[in-house]
Structures are given as structure tokens and as C-alpha cells.
Backbone as JSON, one array per atom type, in Angstrom:
{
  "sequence": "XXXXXXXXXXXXXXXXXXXXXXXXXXXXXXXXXXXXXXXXXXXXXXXXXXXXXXXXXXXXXXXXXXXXXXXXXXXXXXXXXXXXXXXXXXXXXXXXXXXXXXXXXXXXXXXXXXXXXXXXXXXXXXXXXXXXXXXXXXXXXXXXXXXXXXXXXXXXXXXXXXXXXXXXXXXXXX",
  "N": [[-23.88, 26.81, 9.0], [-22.35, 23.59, 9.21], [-22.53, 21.07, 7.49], [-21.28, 19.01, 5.63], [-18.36, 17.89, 6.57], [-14.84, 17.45, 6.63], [-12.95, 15.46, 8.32], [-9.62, 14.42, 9.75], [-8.12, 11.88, 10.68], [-6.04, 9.87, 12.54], [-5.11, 7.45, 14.57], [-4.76, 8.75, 16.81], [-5.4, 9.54, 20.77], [-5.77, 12.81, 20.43], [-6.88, 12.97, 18.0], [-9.18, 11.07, 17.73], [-10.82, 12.31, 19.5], [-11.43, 14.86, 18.22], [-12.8, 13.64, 16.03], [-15.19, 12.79, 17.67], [-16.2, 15.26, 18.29], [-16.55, 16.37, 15.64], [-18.45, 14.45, 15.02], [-20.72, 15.27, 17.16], [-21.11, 17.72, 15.71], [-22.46, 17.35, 13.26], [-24.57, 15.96, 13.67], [-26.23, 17.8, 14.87], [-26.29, 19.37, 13.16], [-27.37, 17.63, 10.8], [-25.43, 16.75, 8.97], [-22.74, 15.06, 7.18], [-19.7, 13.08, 7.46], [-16.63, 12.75, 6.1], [-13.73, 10.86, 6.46], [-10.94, 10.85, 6.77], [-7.42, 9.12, 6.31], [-4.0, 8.85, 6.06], [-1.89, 6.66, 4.52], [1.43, 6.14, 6.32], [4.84, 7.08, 5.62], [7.05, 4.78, 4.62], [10.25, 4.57, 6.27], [13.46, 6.35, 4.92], [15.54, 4.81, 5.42], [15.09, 2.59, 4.12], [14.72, 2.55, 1.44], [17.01, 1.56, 0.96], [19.07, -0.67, -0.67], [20.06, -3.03, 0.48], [17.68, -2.96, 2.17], [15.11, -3.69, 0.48], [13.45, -5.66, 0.56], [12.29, -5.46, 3.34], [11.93, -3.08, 3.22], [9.57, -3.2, 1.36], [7.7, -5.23, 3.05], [7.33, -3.31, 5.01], [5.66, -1.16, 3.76], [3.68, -2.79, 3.38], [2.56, -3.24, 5.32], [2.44, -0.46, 6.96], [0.03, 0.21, 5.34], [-1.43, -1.63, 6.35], [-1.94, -0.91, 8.43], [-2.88, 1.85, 8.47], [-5.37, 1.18, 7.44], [-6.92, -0.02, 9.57], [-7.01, 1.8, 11.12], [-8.71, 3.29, 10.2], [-11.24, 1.8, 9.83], [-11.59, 1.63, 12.89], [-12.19, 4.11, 13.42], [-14.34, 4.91, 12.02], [-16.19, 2.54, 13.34], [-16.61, 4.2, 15.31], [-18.7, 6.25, 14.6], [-21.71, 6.91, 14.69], [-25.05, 4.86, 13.23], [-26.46, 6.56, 12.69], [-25.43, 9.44, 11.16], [-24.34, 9.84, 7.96], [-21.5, 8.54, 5.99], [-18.41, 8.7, 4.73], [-15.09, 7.03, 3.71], [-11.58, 8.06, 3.15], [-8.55, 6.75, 2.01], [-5.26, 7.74, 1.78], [-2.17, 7.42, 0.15], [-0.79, 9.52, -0.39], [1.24, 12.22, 1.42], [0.28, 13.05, 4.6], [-0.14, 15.93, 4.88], [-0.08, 17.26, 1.86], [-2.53, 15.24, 0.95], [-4.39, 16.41, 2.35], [-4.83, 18.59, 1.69], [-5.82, 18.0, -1.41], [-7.98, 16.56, -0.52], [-9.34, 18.36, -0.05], [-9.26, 20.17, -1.93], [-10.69, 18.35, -3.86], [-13.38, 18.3, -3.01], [-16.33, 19.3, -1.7], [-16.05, 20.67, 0.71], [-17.27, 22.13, 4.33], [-15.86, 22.37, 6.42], [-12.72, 21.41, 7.99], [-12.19, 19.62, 9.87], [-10.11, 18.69, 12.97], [-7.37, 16.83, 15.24], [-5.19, 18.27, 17.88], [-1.65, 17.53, 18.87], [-1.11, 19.7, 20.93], [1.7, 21.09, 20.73], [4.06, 23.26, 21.31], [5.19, 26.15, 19.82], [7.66, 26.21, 19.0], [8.58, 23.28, 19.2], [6.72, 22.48, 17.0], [7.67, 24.04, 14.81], [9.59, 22.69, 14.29], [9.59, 20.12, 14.14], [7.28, 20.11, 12.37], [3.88, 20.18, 11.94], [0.9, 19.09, 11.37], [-1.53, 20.28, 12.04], [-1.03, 23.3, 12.14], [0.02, 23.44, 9.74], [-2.18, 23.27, 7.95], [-4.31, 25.06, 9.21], [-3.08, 27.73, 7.76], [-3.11, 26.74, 5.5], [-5.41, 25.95, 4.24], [-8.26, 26.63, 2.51], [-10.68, 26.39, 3.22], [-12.86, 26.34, 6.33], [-11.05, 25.82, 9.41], [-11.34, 23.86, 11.95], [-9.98, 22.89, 15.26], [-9.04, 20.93, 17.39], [-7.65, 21.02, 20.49], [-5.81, 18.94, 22.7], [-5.65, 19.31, 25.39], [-8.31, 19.29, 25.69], [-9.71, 22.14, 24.97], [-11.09, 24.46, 22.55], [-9.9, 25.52, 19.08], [-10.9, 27.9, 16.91], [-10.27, 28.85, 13.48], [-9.93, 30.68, 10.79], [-8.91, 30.55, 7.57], [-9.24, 31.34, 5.42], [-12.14, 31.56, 2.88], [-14.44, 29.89, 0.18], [-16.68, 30.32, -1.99], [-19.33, 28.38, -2.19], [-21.73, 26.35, -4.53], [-24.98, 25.91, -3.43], [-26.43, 24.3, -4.21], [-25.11, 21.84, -4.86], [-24.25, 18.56, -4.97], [-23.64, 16.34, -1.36], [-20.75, 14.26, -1.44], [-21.34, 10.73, -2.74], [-21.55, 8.32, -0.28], [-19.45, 5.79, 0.59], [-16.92, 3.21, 1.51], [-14.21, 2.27, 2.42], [-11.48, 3.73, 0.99], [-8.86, 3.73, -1.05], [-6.64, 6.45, -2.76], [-5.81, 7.96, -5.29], [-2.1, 8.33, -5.36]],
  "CA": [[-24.01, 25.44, 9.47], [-21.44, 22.97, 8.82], [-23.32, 19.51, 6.42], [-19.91, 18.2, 5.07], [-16.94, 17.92, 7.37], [-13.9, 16.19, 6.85], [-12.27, 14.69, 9.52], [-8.75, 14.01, 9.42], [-8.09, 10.98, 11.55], [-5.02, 9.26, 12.81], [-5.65, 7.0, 15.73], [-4.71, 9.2, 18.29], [-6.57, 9.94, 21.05], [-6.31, 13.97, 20.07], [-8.15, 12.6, 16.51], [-10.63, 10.56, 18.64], [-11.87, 13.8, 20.47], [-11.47, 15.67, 17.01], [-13.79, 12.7, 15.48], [-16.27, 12.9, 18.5], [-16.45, 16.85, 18.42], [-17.28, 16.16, 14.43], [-20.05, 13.25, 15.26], [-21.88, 16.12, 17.28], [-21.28, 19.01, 14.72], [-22.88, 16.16, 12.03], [-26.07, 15.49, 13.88], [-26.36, 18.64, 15.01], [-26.88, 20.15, 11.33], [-27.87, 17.0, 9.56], [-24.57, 16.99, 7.97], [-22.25, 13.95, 6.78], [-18.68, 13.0, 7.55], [-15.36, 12.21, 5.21], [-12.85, 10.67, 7.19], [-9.63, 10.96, 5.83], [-6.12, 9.54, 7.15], [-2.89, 8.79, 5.16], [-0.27, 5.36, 4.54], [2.78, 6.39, 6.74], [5.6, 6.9, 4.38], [8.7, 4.11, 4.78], [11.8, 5.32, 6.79], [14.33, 6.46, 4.18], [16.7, 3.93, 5.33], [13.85, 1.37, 3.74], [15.05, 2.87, 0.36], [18.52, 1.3, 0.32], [19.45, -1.85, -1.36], [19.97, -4.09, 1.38], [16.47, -3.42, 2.84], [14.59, -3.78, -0.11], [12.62, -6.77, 1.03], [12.36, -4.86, 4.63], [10.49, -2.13, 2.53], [7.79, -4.14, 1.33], [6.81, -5.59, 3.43], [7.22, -2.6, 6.23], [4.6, -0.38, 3.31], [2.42, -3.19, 3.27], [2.24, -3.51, 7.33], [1.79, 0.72, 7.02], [-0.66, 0.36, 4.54], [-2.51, -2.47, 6.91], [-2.08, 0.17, 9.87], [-3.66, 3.1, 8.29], [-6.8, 0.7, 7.2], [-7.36, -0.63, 10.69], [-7.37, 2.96, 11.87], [-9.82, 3.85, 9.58], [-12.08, 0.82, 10.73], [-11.43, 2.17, 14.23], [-12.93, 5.41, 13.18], [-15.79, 4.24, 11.19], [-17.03, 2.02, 14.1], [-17.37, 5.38, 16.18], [-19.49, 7.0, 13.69], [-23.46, 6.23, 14.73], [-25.57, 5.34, 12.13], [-27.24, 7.52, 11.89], [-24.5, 9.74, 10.45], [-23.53, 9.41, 6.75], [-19.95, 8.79, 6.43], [-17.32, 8.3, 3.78], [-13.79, 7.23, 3.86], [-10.35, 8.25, 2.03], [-7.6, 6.73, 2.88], [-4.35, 8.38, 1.05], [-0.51, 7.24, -0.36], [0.31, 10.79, -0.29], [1.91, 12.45, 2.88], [-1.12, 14.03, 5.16], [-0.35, 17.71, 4.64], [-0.89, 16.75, 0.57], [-3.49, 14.58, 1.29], [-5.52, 17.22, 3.2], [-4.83, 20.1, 0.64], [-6.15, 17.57, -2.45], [-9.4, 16.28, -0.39], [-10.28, 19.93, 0.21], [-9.49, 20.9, -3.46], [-11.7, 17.55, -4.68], [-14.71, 17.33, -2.6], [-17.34, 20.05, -0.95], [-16.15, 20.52, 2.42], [-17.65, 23.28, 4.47], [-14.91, 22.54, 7.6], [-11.84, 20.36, 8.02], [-11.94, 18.75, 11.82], [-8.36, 17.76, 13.04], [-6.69, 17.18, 16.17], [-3.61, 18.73, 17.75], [-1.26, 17.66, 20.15], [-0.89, 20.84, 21.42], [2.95, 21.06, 20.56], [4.4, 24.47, 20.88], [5.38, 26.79, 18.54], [9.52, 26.13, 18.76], [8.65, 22.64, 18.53], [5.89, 22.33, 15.97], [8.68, 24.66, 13.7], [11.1, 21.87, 14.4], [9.22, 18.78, 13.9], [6.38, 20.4, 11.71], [2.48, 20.39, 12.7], [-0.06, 19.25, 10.59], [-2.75, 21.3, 12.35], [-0.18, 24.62, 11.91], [-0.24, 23.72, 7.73], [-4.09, 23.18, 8.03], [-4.51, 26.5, 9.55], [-2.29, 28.47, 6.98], [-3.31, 26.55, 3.99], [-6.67, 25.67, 3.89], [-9.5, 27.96, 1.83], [-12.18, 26.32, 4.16], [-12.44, 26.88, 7.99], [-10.36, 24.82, 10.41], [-11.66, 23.42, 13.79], [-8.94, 22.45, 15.51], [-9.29, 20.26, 18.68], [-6.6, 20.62, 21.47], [-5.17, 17.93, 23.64], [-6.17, 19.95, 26.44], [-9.85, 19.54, 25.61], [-10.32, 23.42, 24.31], [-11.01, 24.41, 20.8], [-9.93, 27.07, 18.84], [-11.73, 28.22, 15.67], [-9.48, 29.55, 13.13], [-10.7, 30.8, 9.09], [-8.08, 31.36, 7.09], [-9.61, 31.61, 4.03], [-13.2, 30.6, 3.02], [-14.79, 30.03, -0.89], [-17.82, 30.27, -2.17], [-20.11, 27.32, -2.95], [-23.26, 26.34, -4.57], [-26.05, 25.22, -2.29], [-26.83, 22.87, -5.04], [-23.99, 21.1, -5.27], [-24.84, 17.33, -3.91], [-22.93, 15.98, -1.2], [-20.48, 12.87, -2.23], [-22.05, 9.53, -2.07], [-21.1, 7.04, 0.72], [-18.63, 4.34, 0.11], [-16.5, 1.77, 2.42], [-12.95, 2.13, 2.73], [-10.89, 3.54, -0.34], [-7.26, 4.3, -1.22], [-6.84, 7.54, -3.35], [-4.36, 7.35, -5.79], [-1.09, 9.34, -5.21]],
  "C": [[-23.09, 24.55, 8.64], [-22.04, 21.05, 8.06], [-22.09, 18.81, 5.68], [-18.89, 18.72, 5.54], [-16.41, 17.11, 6.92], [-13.21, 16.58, 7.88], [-10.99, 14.05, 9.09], [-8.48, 13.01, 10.4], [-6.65, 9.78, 11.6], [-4.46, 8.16, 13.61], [-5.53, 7.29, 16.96], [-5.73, 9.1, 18.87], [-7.06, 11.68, 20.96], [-7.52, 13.82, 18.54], [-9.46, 12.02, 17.05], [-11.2, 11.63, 19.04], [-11.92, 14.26, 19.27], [-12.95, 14.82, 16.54], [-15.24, 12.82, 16.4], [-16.57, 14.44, 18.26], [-17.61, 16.24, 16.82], [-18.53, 15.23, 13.99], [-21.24, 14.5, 15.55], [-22.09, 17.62, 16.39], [-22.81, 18.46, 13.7], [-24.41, 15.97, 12.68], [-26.5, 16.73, 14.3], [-27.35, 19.63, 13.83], [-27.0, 19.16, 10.41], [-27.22, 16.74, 8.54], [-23.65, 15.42, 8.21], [-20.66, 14.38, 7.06], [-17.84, 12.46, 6.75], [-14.3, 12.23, 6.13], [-11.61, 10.54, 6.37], [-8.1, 10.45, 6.58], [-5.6, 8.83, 5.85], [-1.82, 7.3, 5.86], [0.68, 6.18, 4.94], [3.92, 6.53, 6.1], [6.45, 5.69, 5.04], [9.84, 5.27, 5.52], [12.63, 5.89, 5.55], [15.41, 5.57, 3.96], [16.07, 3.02, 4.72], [14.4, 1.64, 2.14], [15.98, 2.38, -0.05], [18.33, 0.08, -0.31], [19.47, -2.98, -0.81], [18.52, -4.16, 2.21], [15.23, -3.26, 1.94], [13.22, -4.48, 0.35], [12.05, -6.34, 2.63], [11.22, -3.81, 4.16], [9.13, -2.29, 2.46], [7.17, -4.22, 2.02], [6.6, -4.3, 4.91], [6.22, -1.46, 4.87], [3.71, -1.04, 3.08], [2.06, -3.0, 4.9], [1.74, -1.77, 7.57], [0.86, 0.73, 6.14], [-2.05, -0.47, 5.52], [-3.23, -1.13, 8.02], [-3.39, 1.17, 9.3], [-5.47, 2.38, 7.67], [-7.49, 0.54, 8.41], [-7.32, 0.69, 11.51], [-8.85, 3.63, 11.52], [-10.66, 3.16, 10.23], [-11.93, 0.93, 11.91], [-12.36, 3.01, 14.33], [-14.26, 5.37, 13.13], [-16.5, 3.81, 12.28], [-17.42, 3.28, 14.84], [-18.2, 6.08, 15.89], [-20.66, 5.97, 14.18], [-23.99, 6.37, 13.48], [-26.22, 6.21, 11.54], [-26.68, 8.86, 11.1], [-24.0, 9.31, 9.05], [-21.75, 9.18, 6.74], [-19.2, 8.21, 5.17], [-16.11, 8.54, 4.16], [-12.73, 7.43, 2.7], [-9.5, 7.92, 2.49], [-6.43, 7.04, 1.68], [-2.9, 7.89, 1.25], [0.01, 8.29, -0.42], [0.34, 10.73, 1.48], [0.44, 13.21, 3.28], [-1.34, 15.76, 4.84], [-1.05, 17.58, 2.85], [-2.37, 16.06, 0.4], [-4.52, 15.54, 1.29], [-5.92, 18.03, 2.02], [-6.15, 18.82, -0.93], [-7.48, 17.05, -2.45], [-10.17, 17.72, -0.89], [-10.42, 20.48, -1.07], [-10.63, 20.09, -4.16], [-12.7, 17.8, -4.2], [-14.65, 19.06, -1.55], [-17.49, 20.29, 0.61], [-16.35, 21.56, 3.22], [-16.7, 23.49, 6.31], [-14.41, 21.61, 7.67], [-11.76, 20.75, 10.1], [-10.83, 18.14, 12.13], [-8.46, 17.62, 14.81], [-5.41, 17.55, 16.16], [-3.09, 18.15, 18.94], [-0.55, 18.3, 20.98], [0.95, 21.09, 21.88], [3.33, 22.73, 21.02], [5.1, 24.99, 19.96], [6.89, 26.98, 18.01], [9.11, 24.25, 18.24], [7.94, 22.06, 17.2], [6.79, 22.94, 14.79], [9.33, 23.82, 13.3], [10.94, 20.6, 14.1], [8.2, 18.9, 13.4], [5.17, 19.55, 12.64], [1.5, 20.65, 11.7], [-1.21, 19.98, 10.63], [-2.31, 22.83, 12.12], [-0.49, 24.83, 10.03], [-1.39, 23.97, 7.57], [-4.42, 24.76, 7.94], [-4.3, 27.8, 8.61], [-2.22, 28.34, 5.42], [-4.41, 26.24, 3.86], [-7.51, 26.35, 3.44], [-10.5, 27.61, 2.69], [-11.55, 26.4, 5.42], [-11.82, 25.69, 8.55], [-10.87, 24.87, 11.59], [-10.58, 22.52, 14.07], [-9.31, 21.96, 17.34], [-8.3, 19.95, 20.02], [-6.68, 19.56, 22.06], [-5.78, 18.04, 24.62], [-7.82, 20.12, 26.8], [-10.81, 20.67, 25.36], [-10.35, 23.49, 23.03], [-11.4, 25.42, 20.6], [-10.29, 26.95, 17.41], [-10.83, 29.17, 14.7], [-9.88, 29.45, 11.14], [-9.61, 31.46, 8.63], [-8.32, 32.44, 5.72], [-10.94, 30.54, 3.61], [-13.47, 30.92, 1.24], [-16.27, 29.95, -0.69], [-18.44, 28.94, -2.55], [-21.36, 27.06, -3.23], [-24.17, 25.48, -3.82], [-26.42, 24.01, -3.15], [-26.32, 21.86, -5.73], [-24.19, 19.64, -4.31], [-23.51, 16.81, -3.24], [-21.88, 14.31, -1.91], [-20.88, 11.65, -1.61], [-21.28, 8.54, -0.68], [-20.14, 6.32, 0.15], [-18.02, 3.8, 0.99], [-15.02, 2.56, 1.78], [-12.4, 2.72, 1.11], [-9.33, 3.95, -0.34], [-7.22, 5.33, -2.56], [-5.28, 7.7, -3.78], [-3.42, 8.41, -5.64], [-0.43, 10.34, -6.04]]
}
């Protein structure tokens, strides 16, 4: 039985179905949600000299984004669901790997948008890294509205390990 999921969340609508799948896992087994999405990086061209001032304020405006997704999220969560958020300055593949190493998660919930496997190579696929790097199980939520169940690698944990408390919105330092 699955009592601490994280949820990776993006504002798609493949993350929305991912997020809904993970609502009924969560009441299901009495278990709590960690929502997790990531600040967008800057373009590279944002790096030069002349768009200094272009930077700024385009990582504060991604920094607004990825809050107001979260608060998107959050509202979908019933109360009666526990729920904690992370929101992350690293890139999402990092991100994911560093929740899962900190915090007690007994399945990471994503969506995909069911890319194929020339282009997911070609324009990388965070649900592909998930799959291939994760020690806990992956539920992975197609586009298509099927879902495939995939364990790459699972650890052991103690039953008496308490889940992590609640909190409101946070940024997780990079």
C-alpha cells in the first residue's frame, strides 16, 4: 500500500490526471501527498550581458509561474488528504532524484506525454529518467489515459519512520 506519494506536478493536463490518479491512491490507503514541481531554468541567451536585466526579471516571472502552479495543484487536493509542497531551483530530473533521496516516499506519481522513444531520446523525458533512476516504484500516467507500472528498483524502509509534517508552499534550496 502506497501512504506517501510524491507527485511531480507541472501544470499540464498529463500532471493533472497524474495528480488525480494520486488523490485516489491517497484516500484509498490513508496515505499523504508531496507535490513537487521545479523554477524553469532561464534561456541561455538570458545569460549574456546585454540581457542581464531581461534575466531577472524573466527568473522572477519563472519563479512566479512555478508557485501559481503549485497553488493550482494544492486547490485540487480534498481536504481530507494531507499534503505537502516542494517547490525546487534545481532542474526537475535533480529535483526528483534529491526529494526521493530526502524524504520517505513509497511511489513517485508523474505524468507523460506519451512522446516516443526517437523523440523522448532527442528532446529527453522526464518520465524515461524517473523510470531508470529512481530506487522507489514509478506510476507513470499516459496522455492516453492508460497507466503503466514500472519498479526499477525498490529500498527498504522502516514502518516507523513518521511521515513529513505538512507545510504551505516552500522553495528547496539548490
Amino acid at each position: 500500500m502506497f501512504r506517501n506519494i510524491l507527485v511531480s506536478v507541472d501544470g499540464s493536463d498529463h500532471a493533472q490526471r497524474a495528480l488525480d490518479e494520486a488523490i485516489d491512491i491517497a484516500r484509498a490507503g490513508r496515505g499523504r501527498l508531496t507535490l513537487l514541481t521545479a523554477v524553469n531554468q532561464p534561456p541561455a541567451w538570458a545569460a549574456s550581458s546585454i540581457a542581464t536585466g531581461a534575466a531577472a526579471l524573466s527568473a522572477l516571472d519563472l519563479e512566479r509561474e512555478a508557485v501559481q502552479v503549485m497553488r493550482q495543484a494544492v486547490s485540487r487536493v480534498p481536504d481530507d488528504v494531507p499534503v505537502t509542497t516542494l517547490i525546487s531551483r534545481r532542474p526537475i530530473r535533480s529535483a526528483l532524484m534529491k526529494a526521493i533521496e530526502c524524504g520517505e516516499y513509497d511511489v513517485l506519481i508523474m505524468g507523460s506525454r506519451g512522446r516516443r522513444a526517437l523523440t523522448a531520446s532527442l528532446l529527453g523525458s522526464v518520465s524515461h529518467y524517473a523510470l531508470n533512476h529512481s530506487p522507489i516504484p514509478v506510476l507513470i500516467v499516459h496522455a492516453d489515459g492508460t497507466e503503466e507500472r514500472r519498479s526499477p528498483a525498490t529500498r527498504e524502509r522502516s514502518s516507523q519512520d513518521p511521515p513529513p509534517e505538512p507545510s504551505g508552499p516552500a522553495i528547496v534550496p539548490a
